[in-house]
PATORGU-959614 format. One line per field, with one value per residue (C-alpha): residue number from 1; x, y, z. Coordinates in steps of 0.001 Angstrom, whole numbers. Each point is the difference from the previous one (the first is absolute). Layout:
// PATORGU-959614
nr NUM:...;
X X:...;
Y Y:...;
Z Z:...;
//
This chain:
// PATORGU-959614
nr 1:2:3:4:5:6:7:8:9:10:11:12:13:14:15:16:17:18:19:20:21:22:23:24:25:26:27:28:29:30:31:32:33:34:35:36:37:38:39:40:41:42:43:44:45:46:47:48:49:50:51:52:53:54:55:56:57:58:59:60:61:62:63:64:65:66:67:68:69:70:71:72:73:74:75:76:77:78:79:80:81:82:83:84:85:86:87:88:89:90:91:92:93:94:95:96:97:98:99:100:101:102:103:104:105:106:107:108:109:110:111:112:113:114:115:116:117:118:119:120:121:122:123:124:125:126:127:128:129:130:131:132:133:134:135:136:137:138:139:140:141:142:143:144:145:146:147:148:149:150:151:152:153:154:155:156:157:158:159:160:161:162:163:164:165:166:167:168:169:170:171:172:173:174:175:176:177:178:179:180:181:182:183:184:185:186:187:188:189:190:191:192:193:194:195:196:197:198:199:200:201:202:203:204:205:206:207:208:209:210:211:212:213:214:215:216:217:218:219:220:221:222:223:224:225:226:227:228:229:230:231:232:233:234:235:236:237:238:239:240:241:242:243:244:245:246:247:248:249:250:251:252:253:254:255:256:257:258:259:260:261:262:263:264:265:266:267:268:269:270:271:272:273:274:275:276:277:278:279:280:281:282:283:284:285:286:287:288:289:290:291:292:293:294:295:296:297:298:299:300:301:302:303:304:305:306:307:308:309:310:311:312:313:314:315:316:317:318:319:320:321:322;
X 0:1474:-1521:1770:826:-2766:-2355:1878:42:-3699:-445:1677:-1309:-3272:426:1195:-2021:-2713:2607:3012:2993:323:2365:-3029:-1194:2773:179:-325:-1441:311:3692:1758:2301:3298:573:3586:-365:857:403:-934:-3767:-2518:-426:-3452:1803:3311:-2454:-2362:3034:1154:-3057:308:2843:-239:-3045:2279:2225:-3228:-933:3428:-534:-3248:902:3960:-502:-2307:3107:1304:-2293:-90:3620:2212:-1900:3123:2713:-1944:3399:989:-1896:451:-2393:455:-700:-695:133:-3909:331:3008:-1465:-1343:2528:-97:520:-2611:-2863:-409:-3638:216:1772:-3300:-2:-1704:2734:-466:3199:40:242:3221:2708:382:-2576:585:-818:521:2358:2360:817:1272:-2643:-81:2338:-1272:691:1359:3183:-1087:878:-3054:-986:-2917:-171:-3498:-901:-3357:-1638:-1338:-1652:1349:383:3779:-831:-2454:2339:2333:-3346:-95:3510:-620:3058:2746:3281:3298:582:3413:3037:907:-3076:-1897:-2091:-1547:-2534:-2081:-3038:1352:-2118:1533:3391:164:-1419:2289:3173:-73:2017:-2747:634:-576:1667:2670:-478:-2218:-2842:2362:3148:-2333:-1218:3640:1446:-2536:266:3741:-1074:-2347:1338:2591:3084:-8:-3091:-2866:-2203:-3011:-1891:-3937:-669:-3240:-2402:-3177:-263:2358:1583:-42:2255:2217:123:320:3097:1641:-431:2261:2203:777:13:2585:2128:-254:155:69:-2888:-3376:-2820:-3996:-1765:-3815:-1438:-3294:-1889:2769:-138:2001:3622:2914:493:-320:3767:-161:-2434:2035:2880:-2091:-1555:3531:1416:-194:2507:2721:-364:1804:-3304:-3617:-2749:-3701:-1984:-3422:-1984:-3602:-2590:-3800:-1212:-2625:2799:419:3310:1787:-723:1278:2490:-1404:2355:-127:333:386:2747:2220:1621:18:-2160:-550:-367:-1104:3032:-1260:-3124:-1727:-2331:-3314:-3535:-2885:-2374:-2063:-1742:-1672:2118:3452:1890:-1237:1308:3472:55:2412:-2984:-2304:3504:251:-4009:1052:2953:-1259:-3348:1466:-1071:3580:-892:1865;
Y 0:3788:3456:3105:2799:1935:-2774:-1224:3096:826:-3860:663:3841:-1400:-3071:2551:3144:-902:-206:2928:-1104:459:-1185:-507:-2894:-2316:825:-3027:667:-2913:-967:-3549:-1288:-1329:-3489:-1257:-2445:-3327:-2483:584:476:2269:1626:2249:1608:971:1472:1281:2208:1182:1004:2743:719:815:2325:1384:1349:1641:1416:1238:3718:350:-1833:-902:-1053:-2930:-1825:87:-2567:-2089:-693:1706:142:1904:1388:2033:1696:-3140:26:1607:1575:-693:2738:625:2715:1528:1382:-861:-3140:2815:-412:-3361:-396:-727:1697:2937:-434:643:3476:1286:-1526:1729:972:1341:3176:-421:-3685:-1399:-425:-4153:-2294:-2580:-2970:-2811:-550:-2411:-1219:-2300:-1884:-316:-2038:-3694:-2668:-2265:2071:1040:3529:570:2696:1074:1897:1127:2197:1764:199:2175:3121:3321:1002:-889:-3122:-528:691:-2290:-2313:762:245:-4401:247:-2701:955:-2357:-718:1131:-21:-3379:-1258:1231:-3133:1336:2007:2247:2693:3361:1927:-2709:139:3725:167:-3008:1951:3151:2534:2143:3680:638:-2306:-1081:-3708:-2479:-2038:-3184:1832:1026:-3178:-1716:2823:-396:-3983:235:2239:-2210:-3427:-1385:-1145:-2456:-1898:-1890:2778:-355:2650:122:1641:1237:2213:766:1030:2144:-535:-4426:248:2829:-2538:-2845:1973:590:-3340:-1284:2836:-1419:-3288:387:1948:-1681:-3586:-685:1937:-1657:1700:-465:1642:595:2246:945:941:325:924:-1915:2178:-2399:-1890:-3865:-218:2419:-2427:-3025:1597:1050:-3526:-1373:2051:-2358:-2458:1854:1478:-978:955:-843:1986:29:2454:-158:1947:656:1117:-33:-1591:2412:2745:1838:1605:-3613:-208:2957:706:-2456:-2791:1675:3748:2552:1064:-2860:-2815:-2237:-1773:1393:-2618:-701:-1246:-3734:-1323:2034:-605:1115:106:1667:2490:2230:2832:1408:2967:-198:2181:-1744:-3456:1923:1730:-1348:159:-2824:-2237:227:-794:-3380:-917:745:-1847:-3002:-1254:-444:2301:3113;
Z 0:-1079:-113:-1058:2597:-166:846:3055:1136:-198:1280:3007:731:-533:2625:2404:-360:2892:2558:138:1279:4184:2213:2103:-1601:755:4255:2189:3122:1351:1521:-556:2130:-1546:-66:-2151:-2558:373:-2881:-3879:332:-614:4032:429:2977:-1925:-2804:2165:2140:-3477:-1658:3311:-517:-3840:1455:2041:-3312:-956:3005:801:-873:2205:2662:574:3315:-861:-1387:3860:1847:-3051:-1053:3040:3703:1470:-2227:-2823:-1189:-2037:-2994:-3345:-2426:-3377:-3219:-3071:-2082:-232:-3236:-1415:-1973:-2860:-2199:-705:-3493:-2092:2192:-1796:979:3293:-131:838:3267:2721:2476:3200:159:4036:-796:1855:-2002:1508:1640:2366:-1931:3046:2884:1284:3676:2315:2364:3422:1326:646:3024:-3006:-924:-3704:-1163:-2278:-2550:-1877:-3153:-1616:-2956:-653:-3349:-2308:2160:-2168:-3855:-63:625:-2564:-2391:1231:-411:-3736:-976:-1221:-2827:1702:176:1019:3875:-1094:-2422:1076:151:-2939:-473:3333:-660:1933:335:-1280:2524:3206:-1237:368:3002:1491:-1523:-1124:2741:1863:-938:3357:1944:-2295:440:-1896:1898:-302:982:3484:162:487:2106:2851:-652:885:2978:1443:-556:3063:-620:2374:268:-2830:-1819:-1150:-2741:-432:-3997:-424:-2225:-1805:-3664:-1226:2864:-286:-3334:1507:3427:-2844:-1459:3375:1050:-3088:423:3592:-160:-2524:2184:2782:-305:3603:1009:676:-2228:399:-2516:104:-2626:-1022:-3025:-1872:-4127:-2396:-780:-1314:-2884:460:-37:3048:1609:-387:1122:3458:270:-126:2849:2454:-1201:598:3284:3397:1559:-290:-2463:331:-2416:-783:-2484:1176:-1658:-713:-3019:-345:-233:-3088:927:356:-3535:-1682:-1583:-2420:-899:-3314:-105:-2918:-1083:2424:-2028:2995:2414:3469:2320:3835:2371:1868:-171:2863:2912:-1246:1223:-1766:1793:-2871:2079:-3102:-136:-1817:2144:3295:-1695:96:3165:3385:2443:-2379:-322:4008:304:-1966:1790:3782:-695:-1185:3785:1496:3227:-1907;
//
């Protein structure tokens, strides 16, 4: 299945015109308490924790303090917020379109985009950390939505292949801050992680966010070999090639430490579908990364299929005292 630009684009304003986007509609309320994963499973309680904790990258700007009781009961200092650029994403080549833009002047010139921090410390001796990104909640980021061209993961690895709009926002510099997202990602990693003792990081994010969190996670698990990763990401679109994918579904075999990811998603959820496999104007085929936990929960409305708060209705009634 293809369509040219124009109809995508009016496909997708059209799906999303009832509901403007708000930060508002992806707040838990309701707190989870952490529990580690143990084994290779699928664990309600691991999701459960991260789904609030993704919320928590949304609700950052509001309400920083929520992040305290959640993630850190006594030291709040240790924890970094993560940014993006808010408008620098314009000049993307090839979306001439979007010059037009609405932009707010007394916009700020980066938004925090997610955070990263280490947990509580725990009677069993692991140093863990979580990382979370938000979605899409401004007009930068809906560009970064639409920029679907793939480009290579990088000069050595140009049968990579990745979303235009996530690969800019993974690694272009921030004009403000003068770092890239992954470049803060890995600087508070090498903060938080001890030296001494077994680490533990906790991926997570919804959207926009689950393919940024995707990105990251390869990034790191790369790096560091040695360093036990759980990834739990949610509602995430399609943005690598299939050779991308493979190479992510592979990364276990050649780690000193363990890897969990899982994809989730709703069946009933548009967004997990696009970009099509087959998009104008992209020679290749974009593909999903694993096979994914899915469940399917249509609530009539295509934005409510999409939204964090209907995934965490799903996962905390699956009747497992959550």
């Amino acid at each position: 299945m293809s369509m040219n630009p124009q109809t995508f684009f009016s496909f997708l304003a059209a799906l999303f015109k009832p509901t403007p986007l708000d930060p508002a509609n992806e707040i838990i309320t309701t707190p989870a308490s952490f529990s580690p994963q143990t084994g290779a499973n699928f664990d309600p309680k691991v999701a459960l924790w991260l789904i609030n904790a993704t919320s928590l990258a949304y609700s950052y700007e509001r309400t920083p303090n929520r992040l305290i009781p959640l993630i850190q009961a006594s030291d709040s200092s240790k924890r970094d917020i993560l940014y993006v650029d808010n408008f620098g994403l314009l000049d993307l080549p090839g979306l001439s379109s979007f010059k037009n833009l609405p932009v707010n002047p007394k916009a700020p010139l980066r938004a925090p985009v997610g955070f990263i921090a280490p947990l509580d410390p725990t009677d069993d001796g692991v140093n863990r950390i979580v990382l979370a990104i938000r979605g899409t909640v401004n007009p930068s980021d809906v560009v970064t939505d639409m920029s679907y061209t793939l480009v290579p993961l990088t000069s050595k690895l140009a049968n990579l292949a990745i979303h235009t709009g996530i690969s800019t926002a993974m690694y272009t510099k921030s004009a403000s801050l003068k770092r890239s997202l992954k470049e803060q990602i890995f600087a508070s990693l090498d903060k938080y992680l001890s030296s001494t003792g077994q680490n533990e990081l906790y991926i997570t994010g919804h959207s926009l966010g689950a393919a940024l969190a995707t990105l990251a996670l390869f990034e790191i698990a790369t790096a560091y070999p040695d360093l036990r990763i759980i990834g739990y990401n949610f509602a995430s679109p399609r943005f690598a090639n299939r050779a991308f994918a493979k190479s992510f579904n592979e990364l276990g075999e050649n780690r000193t430490a363990s890897l969990t990811t899982f994809r989730v998603y709703n069946s009933e959820d548009t967004i997990t579908n696009l970009p099509l496999p087959i998009m104008p104007g992209v020679k290749e085929t974009y593909a999903h990364t694993n096979d994914g936990w899915v469940f399917a929960r249509n609530t009539g409305l295509p934005v409510q299929n999409h939204i964090l708060t209907t995934y965490e209705a799903v996962i905390r009634g699956l009747n497992l005292g959550l």
